[in-house]
C-alpha positions as CSV (number, residue, x, y, z in Angstrom):
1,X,74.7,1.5,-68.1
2,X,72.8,-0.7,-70.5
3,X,73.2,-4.4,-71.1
4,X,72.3,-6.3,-73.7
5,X,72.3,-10.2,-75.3
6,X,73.3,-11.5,-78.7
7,X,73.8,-14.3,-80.1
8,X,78.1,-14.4,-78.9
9,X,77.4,-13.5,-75.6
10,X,76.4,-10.2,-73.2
11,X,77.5,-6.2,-74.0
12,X,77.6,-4.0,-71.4
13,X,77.8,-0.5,-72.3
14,X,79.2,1.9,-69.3
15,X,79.6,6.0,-69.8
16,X,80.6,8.1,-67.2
17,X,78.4,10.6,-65.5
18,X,80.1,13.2,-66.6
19,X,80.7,12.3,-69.9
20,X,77.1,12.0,-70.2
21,X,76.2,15.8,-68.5
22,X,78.5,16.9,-71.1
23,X,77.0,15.1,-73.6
24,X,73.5,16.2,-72.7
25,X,75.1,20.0,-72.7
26,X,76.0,19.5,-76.1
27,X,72.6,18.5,-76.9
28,X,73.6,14.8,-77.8
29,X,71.0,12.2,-76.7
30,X,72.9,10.0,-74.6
31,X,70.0,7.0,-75.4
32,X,70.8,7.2,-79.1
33,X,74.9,6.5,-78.1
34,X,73.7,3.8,-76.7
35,X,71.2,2.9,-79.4
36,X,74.1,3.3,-81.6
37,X,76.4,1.0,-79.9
38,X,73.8,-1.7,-79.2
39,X,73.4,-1.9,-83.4
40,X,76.9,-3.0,-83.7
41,X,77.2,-5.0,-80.5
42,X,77.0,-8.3,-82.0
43,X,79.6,-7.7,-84.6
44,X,81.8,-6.0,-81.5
45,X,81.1,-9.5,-79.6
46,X,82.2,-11.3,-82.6
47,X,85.4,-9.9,-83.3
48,X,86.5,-10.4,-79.9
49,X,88.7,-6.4,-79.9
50,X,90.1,-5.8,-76.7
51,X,91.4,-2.0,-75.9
52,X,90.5,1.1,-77.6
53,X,88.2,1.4,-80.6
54,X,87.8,4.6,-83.0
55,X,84.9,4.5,-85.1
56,X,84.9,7.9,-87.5
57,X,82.2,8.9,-90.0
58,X,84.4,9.8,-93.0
59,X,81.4,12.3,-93.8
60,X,80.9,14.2,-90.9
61,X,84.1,13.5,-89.2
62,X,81.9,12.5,-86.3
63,X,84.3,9.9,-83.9
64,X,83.3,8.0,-81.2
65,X,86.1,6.1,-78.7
66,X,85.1,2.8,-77.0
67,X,87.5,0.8,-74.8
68,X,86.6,-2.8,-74.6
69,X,87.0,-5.3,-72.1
70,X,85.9,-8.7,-71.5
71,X,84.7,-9.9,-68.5
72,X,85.0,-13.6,-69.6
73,X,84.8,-15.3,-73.1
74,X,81.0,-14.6,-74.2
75,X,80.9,-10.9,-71.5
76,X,81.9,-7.8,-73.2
77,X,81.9,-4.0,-71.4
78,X,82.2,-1.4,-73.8
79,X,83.0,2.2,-71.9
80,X,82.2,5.3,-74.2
81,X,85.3,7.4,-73.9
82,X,84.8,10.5,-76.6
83,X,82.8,12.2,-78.7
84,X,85.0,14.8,-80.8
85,X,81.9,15.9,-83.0
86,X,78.6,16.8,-82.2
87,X,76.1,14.3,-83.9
88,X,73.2,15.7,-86.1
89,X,70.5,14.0,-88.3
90,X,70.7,16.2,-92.0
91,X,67.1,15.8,-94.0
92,X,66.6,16.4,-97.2
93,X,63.6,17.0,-98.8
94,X,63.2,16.8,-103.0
95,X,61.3,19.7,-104.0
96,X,57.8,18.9,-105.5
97,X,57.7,19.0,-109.5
C-alpha cells in the first residue's frame, strides 16, 4: 500500500498480494504501478470517479483496471485490479551520421 497527498486530498493505492507476485512473475515492477498511479493521482482526486477505471495505451494496448473509492470527500483508495499487457520501456537510438 502507498499513500500519498495532493492538493484535493489523500490517495491510497492498495494491490493485492497476489496480484503483486504475479506481477513480479511477469517481470513488472510493482514500484513503477505505483509510480504510475501516484502521477495521475491528483487529477484522479479531482475528478471525484467512483467505481472501476480502464486506462488503455492505444499504442501498446497496455490496460490497467483501478476501482476507486472514497473514504470521505478529500480520501481516495485506488485498488489495482488488472494488468492485461505486460509493460516495457522501447528505446530508440538515431544512428550516428
Amino acid at each position: 500500500m502507498a499513500q500519498t497527498k495532493y492538493e484535493c486530498g489523500n490517495l491510497r493505492i492498495v494491490m493485492e498480494d497476489s496480484f503483486k507476485a504475479d506481477l513480479e512473475q511477469r517481470g513488472v515492477m510493482v514500484g513503477e504501478i505505483y509510480r504510475l498511479i501516484e502521477s495521475f493521482g491528483n487529477k484522479l482526486l479531482m475528478t471525484k470517479a467512483t467505481g472501476e477505471i480502464d486506462f488503455t495505451n492505444k499504442d501498446t494496448g497496455a490496460s490497467l483496471k483501478l476501482d476507486i473509492q472514497w473514504d470521505d470527500e478529500d480520501s481516495a483508495v485506488v485498488h489495482v485490479k488488472e494488468l492485461t499487457k505486460d509493460l516495457t520501456v522501447v528505446v530508440v537510438k538515431e544512428d550516428a551520421a
